[in-house]
C-alpha positions in Angstrom: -2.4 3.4 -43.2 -4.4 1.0 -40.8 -4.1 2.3 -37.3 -3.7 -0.8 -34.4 -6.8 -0.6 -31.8 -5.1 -3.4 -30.1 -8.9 -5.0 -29.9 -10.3 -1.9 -27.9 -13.5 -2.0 -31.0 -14.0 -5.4 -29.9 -13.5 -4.3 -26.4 -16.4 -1.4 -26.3 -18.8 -3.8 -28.7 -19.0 -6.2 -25.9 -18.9 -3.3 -23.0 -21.2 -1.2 -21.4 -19.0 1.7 -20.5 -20.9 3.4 -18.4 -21.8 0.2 -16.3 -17.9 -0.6 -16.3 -17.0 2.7 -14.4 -20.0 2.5 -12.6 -18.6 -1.4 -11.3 -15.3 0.0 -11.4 -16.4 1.8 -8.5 -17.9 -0.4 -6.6 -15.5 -3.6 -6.8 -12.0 -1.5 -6.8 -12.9 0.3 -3.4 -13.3 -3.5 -1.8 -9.8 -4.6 -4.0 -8.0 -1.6 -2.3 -9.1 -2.4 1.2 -8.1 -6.0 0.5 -4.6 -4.7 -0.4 -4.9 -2.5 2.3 -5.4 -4.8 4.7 -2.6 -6.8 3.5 0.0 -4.0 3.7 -0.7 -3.0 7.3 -0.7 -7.0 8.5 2.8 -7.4 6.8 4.3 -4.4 7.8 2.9 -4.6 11.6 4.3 -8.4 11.1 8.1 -7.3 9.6 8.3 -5.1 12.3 6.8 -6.9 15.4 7.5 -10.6 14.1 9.8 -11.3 11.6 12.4 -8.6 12.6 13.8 -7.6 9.4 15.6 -4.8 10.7 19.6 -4.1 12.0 19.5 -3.8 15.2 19.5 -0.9 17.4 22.5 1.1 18.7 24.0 0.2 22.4 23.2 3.8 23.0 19.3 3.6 21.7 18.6 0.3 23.7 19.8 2.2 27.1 18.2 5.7 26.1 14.5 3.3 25.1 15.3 0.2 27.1 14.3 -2.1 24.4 16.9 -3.7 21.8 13.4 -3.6 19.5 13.9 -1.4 16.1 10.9 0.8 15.6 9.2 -0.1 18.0 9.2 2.4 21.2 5.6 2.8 22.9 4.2 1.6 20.0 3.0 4.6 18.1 4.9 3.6 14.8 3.1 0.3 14.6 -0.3 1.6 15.1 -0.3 4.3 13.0 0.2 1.9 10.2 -2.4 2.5 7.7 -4.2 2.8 4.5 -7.3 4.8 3.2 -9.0 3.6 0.2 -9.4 7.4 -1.5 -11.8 6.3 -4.8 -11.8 3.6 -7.4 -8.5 4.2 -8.7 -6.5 5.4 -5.2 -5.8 3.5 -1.9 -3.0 5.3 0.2 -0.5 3.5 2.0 1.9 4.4 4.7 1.7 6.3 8.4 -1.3 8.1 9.6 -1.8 9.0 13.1 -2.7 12.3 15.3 0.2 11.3 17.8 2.8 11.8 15.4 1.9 15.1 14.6 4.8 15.5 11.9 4.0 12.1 10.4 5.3 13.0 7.2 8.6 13.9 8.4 9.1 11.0 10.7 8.4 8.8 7.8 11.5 10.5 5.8 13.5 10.0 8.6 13.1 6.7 9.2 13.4 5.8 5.7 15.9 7.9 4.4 18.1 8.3 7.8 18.8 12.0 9.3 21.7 13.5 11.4 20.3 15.8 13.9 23.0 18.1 15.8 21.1 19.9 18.8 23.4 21.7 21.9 26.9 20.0 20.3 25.8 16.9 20.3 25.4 14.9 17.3 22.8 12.1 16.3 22.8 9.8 13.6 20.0 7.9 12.7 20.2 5.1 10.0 17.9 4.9 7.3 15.5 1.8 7.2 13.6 1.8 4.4 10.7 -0.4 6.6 7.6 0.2 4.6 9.5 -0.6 1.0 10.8 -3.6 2.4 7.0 -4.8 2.3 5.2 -3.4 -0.6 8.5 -4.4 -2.7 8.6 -7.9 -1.8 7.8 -10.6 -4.5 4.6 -11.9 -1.5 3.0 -8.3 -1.7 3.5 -7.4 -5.1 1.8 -11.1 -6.4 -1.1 -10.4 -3.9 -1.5 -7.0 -5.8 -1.3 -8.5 -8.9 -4.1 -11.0 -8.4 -6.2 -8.6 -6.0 -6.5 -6.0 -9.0 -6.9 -8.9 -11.5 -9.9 -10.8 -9.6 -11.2 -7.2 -9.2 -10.5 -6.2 -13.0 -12.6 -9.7 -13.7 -15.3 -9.1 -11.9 -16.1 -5.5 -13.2 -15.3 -7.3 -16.8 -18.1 -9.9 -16.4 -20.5 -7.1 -14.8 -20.5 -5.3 -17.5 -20.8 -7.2 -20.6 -23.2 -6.4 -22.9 -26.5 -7.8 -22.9 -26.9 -9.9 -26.3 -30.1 -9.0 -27.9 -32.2 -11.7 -28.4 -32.4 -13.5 -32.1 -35.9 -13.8 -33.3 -36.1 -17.5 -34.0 
């Protein structure tokens, strides 16, 4: 029974492996902080700019003054972030000392909550702001060719050297 290597022989015959990991991590970290970039730009923009989102409640606009979804003193917006972990990891999302409970806010604002404190009742719609960008078709091609210029790159670095024919 032949066993299909789907051309990873020809693959490692014409790779250094150790200098592919070894390029790996030196040309991913630089892809994720592209991507990175990207993601905070576009989000900051869907927020700030574009204004993607439903509008706020009557009753939010008097309690903040602003008609403005997700955006309140700003916090949100700046805390926008990404943190390129290794090679293979770059984190997307919120990060900020100010919101101390970061995590939580996130699920909130994405998912939606109902909050009753003292009889009263609060509902808080989900918006799902931070899929809305790394799901769009723009953002997910700009991955695609980001990882596949880096995957190139790191490919091309580490070919093997061809020993020379005596002649």
């Amino acid at each position: 029974m032949a066993i299909n290597t789907f051309g990873f022989d020809q693959l490692d015959a014409m790779l250094d492996s150790q200098l592919f990991v070894q390029n790996m991590k030196q040309i991913f970290p630089r892809a994720h902080a592209r991507i990175g970039t990207k993601f905070v730009g576009d989000a900051r923009k869907a927020i700030i700019v574009d204004k993607i989102y439903k509008p706020n409640a009557l009753s939010t606009i008097v309690r903040k003054g602003s008609s403005t979804p997700l955006v309140d003193k700003g916090d949100l917006v700046g805390s926008l972030t990404y943190d390129v972990k290794d090679h293979l990891v770059v984190e997307l999302g919120i990060n900020s000392p100010r919101l101390s409970s970061g995590r939580f806010l996130y699920e909130v604002l994405h998912n939606g909550a109902t909050i009753k404190r003292g009889g009263s009742t609060w509902t808080i719609p989900g918006r799902p702001f931070l899929t809305t960008v790394w799901e769009s078709d723009d953002f997910v091609a700009f991955i695609e060719a980001t990882y596949g210029e880096a995957l190139e790159a790191v490919f091309e670095r580490s070919k093997k050297s061809k020993p020379k024919r005596d002649r």
